[in-house]
C-alpha positions as CSV (number, residue, x, y, z in Angstrom):
1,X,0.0,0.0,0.0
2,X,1.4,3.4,-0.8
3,X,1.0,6.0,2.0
4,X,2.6,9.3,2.6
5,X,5.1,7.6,4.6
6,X,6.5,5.6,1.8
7,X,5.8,7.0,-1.4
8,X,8.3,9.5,-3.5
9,X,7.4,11.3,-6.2
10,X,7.8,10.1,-9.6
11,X,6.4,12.8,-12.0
12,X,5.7,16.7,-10.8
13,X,4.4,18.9,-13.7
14,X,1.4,20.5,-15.8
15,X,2.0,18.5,-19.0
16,X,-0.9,16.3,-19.5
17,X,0.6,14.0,-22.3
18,X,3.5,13.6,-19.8
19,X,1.2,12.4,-16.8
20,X,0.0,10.2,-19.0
21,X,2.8,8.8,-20.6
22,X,4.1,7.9,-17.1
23,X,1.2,6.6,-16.1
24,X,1.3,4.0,-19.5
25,X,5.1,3.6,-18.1
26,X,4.4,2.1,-14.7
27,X,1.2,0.0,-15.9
28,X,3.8,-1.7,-18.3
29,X,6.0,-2.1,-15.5
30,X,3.3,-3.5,-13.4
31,X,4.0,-0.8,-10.3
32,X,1.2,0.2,-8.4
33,X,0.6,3.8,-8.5
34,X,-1.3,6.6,-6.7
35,X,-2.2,10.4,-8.8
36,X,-3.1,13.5,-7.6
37,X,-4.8,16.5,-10.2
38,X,-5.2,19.6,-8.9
39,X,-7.5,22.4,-11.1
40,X,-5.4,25.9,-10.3
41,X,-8.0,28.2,-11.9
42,X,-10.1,29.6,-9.5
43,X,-13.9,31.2,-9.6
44,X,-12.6,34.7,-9.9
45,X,-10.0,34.8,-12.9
46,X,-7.6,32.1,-14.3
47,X,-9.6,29.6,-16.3
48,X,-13.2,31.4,-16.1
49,X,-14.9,33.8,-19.0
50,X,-13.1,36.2,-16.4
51,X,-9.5,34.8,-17.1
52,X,-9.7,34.1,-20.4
53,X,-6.5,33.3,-22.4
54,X,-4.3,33.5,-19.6
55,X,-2.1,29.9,-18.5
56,X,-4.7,27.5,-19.9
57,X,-1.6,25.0,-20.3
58,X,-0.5,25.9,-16.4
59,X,-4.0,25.2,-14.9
60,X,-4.1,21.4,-14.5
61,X,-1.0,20.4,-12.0
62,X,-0.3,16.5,-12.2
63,X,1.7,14.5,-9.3
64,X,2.3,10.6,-9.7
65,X,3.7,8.6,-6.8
66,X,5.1,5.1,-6.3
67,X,6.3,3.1,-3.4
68,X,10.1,3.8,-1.9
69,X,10.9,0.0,-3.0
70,X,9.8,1.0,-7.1
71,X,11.3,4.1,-7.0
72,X,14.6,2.9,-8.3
73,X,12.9,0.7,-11.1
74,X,11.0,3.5,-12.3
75,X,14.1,5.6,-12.8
């Protein structure tokens, strides 16, 4: 089971195709895995009719971790 106690951090970033490319990376590994995707726009600007235009690429952040004993493998 991977908790915060033993998990490191195998992709940080905002590119989507990267997260999933990753992702493809450890199912063909067979490594368990655990995602977080956190939206960064926010009700009053950055990605509403308000924000329009501005860091559409930059609003979606992407974090993949493993287990401490897959880290190495996943290197």
């Amino acid at each position: 089971m991977i908790t915060i106690f033993n998990r490191r951090t195998v992709y940080f970033g905002f590119d989507m195709k990267a997260y999933a490319d990753m992702k493809d990376r450890l199912e063909a590994m067979g490594i368990k895995y655990k995602t977080s995707v956190k939206n960064r726009g926010s009700a009053l600007g950055r990605g509403t009719s308000l924000g329009v235009g501005r860091d559409f690429d930059q609003m979606y952040q992407y974090e993949i971790w493993v287990h401490a004993d897959d880290y190495e493998r996943v290197k």
